[in-house]
MMTF fields as JSON, N, C-alpha, C and O atoms, coordinates in Angstrom:
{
  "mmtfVersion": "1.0.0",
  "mmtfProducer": "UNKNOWN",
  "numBonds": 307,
  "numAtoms": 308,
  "numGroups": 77,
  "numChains": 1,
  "numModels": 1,
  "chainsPerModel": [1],
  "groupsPerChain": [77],
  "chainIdList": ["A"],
  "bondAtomList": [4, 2, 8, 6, 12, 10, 16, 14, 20, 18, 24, 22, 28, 26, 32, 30, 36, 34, 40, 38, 44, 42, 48, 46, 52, 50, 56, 54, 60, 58, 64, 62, 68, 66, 72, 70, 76, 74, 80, 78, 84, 82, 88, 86, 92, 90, 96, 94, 100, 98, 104, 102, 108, 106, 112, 110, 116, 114, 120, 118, 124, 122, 128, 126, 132, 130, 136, 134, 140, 138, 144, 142, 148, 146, 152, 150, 156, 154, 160, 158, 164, 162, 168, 166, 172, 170, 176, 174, 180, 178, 184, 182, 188, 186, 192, 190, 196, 194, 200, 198, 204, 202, 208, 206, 212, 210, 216, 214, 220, 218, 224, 222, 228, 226, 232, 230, 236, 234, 240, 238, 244, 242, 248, 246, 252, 250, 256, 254, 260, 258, 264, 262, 268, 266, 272, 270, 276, 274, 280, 278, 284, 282, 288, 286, 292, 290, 296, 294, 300, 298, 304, 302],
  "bondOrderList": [1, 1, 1, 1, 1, 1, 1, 1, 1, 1, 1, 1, 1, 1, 1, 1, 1, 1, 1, 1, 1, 1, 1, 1, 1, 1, 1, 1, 1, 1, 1, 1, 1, 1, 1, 1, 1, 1, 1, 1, 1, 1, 1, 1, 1, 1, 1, 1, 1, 1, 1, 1, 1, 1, 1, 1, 1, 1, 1, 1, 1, 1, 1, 1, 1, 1, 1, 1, 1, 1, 1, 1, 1, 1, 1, 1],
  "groupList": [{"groupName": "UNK", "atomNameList": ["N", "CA", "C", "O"], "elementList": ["N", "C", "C", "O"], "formalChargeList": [0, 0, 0, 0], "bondAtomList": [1, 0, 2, 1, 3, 2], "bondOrderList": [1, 1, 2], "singleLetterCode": "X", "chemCompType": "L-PEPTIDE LINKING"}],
  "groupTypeList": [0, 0, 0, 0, 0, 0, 0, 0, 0, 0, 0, 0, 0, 0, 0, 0, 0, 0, 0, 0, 0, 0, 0, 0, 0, 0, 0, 0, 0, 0, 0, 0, 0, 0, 0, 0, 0, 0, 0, 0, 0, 0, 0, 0, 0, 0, 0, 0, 0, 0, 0, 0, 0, 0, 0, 0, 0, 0, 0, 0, 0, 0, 0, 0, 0, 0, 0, 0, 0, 0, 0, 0, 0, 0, 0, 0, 0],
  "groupIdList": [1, 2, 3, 4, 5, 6, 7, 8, 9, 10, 11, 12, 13, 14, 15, 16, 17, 18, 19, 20, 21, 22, 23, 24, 25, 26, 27, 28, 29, 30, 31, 32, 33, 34, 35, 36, 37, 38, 39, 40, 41, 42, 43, 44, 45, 46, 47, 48, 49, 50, 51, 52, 53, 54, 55, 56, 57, 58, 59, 60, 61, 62, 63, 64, 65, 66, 67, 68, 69, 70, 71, 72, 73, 74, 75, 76, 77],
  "secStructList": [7, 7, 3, 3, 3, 3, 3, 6, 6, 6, 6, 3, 3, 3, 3, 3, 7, 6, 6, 1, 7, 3, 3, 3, 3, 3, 2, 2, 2, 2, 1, 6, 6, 6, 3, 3, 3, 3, 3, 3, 3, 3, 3, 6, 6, 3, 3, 3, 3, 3, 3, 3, 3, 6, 6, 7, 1, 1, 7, 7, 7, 7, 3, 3, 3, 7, 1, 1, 1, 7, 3, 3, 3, 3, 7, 7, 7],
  "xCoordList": [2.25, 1.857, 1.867, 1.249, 2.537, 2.736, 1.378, 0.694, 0.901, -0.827, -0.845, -0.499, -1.268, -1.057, -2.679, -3.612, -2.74, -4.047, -4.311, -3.579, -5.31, -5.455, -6.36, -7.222, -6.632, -7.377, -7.218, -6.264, -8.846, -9.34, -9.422, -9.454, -9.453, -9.739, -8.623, -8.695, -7.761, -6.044, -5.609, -5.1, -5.491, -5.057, -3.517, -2.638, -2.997, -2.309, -2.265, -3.272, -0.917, -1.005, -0.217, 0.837, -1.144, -0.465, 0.009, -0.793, 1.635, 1.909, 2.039, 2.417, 1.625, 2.24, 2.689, 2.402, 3.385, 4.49, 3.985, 3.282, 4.414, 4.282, 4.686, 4.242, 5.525, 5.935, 4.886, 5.075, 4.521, 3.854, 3.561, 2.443, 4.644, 5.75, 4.503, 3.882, 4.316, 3.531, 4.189, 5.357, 4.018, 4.587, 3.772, 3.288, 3.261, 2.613, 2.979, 3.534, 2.637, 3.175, 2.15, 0.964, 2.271, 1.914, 1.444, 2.249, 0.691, -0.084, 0.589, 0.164, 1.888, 2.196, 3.07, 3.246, 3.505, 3.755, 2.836, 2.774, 1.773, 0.84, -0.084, -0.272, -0.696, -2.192, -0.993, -1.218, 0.161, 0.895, 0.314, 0.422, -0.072, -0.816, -2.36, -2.783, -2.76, -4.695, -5.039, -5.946, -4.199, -4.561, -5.598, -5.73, -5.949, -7.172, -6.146, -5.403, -7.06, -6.407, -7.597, -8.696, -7.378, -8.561, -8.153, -9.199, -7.36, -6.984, -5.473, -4.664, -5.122, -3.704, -3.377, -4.04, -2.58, -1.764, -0.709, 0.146, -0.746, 0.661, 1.524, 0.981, 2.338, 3.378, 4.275, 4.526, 4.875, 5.999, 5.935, 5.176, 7.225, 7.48, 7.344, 8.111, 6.491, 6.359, 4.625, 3.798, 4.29, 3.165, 2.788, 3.489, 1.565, 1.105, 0.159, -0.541, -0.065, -0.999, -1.793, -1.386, -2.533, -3.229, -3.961, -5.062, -3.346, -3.94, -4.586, -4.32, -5.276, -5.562, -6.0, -6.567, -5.668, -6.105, -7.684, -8.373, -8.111, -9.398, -10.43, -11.301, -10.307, -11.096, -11.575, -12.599, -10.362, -10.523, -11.397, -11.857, -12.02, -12.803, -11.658, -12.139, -10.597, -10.322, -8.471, -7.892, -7.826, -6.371, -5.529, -5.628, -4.911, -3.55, -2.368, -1.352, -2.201, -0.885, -0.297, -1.202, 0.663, 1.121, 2.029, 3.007, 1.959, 2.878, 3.167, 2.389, 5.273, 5.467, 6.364, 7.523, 5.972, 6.645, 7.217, 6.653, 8.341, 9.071, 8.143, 7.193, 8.281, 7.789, 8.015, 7.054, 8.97, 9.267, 8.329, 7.866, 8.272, 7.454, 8.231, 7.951, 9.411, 10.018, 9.793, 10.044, 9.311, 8.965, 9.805, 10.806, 9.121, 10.559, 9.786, 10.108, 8.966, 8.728, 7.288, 6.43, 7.043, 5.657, 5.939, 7.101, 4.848, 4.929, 3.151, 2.21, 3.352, 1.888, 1.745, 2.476, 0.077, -0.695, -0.433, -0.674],
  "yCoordList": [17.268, 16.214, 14.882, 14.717, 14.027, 12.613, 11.966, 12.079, 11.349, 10.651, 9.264, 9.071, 8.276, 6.945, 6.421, 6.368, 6.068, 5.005, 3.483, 2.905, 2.985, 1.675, 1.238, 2.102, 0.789, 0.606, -1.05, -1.774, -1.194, -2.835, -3.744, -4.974, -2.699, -2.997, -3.736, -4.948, -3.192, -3.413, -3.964, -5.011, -3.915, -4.633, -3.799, -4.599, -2.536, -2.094, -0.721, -0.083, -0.489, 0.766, 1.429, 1.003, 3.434, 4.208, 5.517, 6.253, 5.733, 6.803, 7.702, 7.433, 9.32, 10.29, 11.445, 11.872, 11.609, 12.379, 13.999, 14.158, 15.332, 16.341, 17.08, 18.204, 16.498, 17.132, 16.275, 16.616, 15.898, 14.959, 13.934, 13.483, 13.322, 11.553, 10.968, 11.297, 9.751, 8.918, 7.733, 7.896, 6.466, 5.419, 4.302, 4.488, 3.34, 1.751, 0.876, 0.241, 0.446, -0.895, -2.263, -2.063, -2.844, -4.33, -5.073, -5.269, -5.266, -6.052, -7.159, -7.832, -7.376, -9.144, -8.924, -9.866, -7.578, -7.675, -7.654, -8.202, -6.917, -6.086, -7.322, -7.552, -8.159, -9.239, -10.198, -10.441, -10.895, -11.936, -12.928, -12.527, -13.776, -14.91, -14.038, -13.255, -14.36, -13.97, -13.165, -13.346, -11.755, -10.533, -9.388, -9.326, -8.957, -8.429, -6.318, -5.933, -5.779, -4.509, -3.586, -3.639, -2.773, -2.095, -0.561, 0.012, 0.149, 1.369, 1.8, 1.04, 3.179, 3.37, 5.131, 6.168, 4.909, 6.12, 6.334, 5.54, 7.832, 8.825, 8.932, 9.525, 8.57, 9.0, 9.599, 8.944, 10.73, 11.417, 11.421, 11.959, 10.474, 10.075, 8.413, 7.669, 8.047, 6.529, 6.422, 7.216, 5.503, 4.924, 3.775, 2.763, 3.873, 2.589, 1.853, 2.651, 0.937, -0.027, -1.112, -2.272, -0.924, -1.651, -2.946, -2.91, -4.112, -5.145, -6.438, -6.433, -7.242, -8.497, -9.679, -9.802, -10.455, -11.917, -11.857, -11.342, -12.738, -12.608, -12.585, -11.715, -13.921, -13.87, -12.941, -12.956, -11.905, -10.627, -9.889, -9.702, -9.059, -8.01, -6.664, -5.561, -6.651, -5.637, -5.72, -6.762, -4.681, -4.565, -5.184, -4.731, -5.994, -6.157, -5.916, -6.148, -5.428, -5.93, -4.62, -3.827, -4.025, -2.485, -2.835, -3.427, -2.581, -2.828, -1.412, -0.591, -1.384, 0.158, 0.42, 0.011, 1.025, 1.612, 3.368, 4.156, 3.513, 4.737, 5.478, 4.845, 6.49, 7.77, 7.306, 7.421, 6.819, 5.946, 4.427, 4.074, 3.898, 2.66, 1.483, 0.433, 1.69, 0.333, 0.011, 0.748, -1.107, -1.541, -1.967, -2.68, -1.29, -1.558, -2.526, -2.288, -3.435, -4.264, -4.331, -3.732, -5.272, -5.166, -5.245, -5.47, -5.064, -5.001, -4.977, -4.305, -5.992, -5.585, -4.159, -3.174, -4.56, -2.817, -3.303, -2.694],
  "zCoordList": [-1.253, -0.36, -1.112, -2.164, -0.568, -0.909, -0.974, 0.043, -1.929, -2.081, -2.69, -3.855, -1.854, -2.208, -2.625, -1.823, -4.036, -3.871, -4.349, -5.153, -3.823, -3.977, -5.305, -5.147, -6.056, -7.523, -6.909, -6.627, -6.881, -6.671, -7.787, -7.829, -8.84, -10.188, -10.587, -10.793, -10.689, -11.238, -10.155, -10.555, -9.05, -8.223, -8.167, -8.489, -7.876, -8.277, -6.999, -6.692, -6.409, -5.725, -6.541, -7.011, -6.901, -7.335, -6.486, -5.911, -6.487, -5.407, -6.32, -7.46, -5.758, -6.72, -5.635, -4.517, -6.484, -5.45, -5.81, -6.808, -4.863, -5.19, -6.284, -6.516, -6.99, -7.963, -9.343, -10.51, -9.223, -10.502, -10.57, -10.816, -10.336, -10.798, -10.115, -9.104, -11.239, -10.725, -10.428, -10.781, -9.892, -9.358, -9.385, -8.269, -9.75, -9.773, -9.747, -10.644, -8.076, -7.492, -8.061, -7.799, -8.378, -8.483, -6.996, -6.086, -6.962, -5.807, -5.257, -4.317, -5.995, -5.256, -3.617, -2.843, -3.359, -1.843, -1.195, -0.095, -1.815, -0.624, -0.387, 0.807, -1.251, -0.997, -0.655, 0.531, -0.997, -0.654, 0.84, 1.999, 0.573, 1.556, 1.613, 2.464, 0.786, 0.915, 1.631, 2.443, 1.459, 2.035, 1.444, 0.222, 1.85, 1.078, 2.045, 2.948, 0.752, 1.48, 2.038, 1.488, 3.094, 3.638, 3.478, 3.175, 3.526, 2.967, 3.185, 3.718, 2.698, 2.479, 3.328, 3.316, 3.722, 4.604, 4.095, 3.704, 4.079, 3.725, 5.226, 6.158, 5.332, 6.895, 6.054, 5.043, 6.179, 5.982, 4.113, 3.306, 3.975, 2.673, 2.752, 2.14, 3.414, 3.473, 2.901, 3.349, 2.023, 1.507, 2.607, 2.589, 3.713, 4.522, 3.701, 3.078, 3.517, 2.449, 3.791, 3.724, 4.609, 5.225, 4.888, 4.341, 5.217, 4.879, 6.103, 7.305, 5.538, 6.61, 5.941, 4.855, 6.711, 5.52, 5.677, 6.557, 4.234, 3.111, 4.554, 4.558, 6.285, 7.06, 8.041, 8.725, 7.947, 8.711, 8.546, 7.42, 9.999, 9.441, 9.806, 9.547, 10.223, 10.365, 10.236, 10.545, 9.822, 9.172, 10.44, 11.58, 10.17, 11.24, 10.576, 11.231, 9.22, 8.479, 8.266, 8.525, 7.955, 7.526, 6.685, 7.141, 5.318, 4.132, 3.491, 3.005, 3.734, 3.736, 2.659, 2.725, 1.726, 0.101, 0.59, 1.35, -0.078, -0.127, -1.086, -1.547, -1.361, -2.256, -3.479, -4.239, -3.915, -5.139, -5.475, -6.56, -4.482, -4.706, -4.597, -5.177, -3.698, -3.548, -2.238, -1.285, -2.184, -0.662, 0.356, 0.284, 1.595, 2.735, 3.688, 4.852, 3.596, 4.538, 4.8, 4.151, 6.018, 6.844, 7.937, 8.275, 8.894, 10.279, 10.44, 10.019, 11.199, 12.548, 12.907, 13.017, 13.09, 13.838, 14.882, 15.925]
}
């Protein structure tokens, strides 16, 4: 099972895949314009990284990384 997490600390998403492989994304897609992150979803082989800007109380943003950790975009909830 594909497992994505968020470290507030590092500012850093780590994916690890079923076989081992670990993966660490760098925060500059995911917070990009004063996004703050609220949690992360496994879909398939896709990493969801839930975000909303710093005034939000609640996620509007969906920032989506492959199993590898290269990012394929955002989209609105």
């Amino acid at each position: 099972m594909l497992l994505g997490m968020w470290d507030e600390a590092s500012q850093t998403l780590t994916i690890r895949r079923t076989n081992g492989q670990t993966y660490r994304v760098n925060a500059t897609a995911i917070t990009a314009g004063s996004h703050k992150v609220f949690g992360v979803e496994t879909v398939g082989n896709e990493v969801h990284v839930l975000t909303a800007h710093n005034s939000n109380q609640r996620p509007n943003r969906r920032v989506v990384f492959n199993d590898s950790g290269t990012y394929k975009g955002s989209r609105g909830i």
